[in-house]
C-alpha positions as CSV (number, residue, x, y, z in Angstrom):
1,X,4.1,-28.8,-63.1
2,X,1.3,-30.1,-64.9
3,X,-1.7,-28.1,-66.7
4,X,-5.0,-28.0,-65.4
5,X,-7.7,-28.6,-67.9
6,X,-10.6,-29.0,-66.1
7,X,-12.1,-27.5,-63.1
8,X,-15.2,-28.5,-61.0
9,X,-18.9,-26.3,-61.0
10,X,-17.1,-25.7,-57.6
11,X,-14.1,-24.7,-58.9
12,X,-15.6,-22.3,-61.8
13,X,-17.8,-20.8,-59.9
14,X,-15.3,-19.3,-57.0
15,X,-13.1,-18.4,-59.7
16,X,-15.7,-16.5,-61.8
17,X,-17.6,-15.2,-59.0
18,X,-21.0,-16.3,-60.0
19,X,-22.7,-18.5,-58.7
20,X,-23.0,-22.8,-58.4
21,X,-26.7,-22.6,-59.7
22,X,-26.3,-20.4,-62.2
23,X,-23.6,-22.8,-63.8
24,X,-26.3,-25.6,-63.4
25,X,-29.0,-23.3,-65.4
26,X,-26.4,-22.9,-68.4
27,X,-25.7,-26.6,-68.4
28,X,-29.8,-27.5,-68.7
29,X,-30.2,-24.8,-71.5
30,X,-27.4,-26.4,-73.1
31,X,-25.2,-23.6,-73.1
32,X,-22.0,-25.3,-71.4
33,X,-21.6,-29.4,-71.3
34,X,-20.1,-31.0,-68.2
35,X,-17.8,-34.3,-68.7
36,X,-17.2,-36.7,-66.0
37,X,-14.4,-37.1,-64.5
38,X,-13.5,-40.4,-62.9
39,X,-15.0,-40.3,-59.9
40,X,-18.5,-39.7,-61.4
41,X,-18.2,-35.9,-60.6
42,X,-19.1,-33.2,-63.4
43,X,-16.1,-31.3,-64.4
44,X,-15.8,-28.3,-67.1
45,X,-13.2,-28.1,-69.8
46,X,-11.3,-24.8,-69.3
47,X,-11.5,-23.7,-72.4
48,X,-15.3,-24.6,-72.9
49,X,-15.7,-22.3,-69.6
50,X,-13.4,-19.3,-71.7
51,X,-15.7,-19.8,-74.5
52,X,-18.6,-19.1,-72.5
53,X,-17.8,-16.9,-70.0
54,X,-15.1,-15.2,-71.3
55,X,-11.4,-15.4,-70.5
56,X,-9.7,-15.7,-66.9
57,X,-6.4,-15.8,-65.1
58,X,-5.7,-19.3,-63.8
């Protein structure tokens, strides 16, 4: 089974329980940085996402 090392805004924010615009407000203060993934869509590193808002179960 492969590891997952990215997960969409989406993704993050279903999983953290906050909220899609509040991951967008951390990325324009610079406070998280999105890649993009092949498709064009922003993705978040998972261990970028643990640094910033603290650790998870995946």
């Amino acid at each position: 089974m492969a590891t997952v090392k990215t997960l969409t805004i989406n993704q993050t924010a279903e999983l953290l329980g906050i909220s899609v615009s509040k991951i967008y407000a951390d990325i324009k203060k610079g406070i998280i940085t999105p890649q993009k993934d092949s498709g064009g869509k922003f993705i978040l590193e998972i261990e970028d996402i643990k640094a910033v808002y603290g650790d998870f179960n995946t």
